[in-house]
N, C-alpha and C positions, 0 to 999 in steps of 0.2 A: 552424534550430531556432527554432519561436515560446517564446512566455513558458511556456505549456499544456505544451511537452513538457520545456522546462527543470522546471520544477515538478514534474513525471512523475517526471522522472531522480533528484531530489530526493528528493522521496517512497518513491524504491525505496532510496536510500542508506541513508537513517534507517530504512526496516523490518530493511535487512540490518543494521546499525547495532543495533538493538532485539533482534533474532533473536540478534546475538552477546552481548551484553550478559546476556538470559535466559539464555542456555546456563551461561554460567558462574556464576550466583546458581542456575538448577536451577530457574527460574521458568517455569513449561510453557504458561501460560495469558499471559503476554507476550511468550516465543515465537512462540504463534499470530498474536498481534494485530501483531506484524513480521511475519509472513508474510503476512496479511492487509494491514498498510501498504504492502508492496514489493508485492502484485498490484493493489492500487490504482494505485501507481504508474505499474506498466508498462501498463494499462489505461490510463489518460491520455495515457501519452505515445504507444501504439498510436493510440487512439481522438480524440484531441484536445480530449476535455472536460475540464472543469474537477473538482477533485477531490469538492466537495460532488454533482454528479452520477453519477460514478462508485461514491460510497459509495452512493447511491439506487438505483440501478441494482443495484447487489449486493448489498444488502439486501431490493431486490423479487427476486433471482434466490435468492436464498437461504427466502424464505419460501412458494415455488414446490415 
């Protein structure tokens, strides 16, 4: 495992991390954004870029 996928792995903790945290405040809109951190993640640690790419990348896929 390089640095890029530790950081991935990372990155997925803290959305799931996020995602449970909202659930139980009832915070729906930091929900997403765990959800959105953890497919970042797993994207990185798949793909092997770095996470500022990744966001790029899905933010051109998203205004698509």
């Amino acid at each position: 495992m390089n640095n890029v996928e530790i950081k991935g792995e990372i990155n997925q903790i803290k959305g799931r991390q996020e995602q449970k945290e909202a659930s139980r405040t009832g915070d729906r809109l930091k929900c997403i954004e765990g959800k959105e951190k953890e497919l970042a993640g797993r994207l990185q640690k798949e793909l092997g870029k770095d996470e500022e790419n990744v966001l790029k990348a899905m933010d051109e896929a998203e205004e698509e």
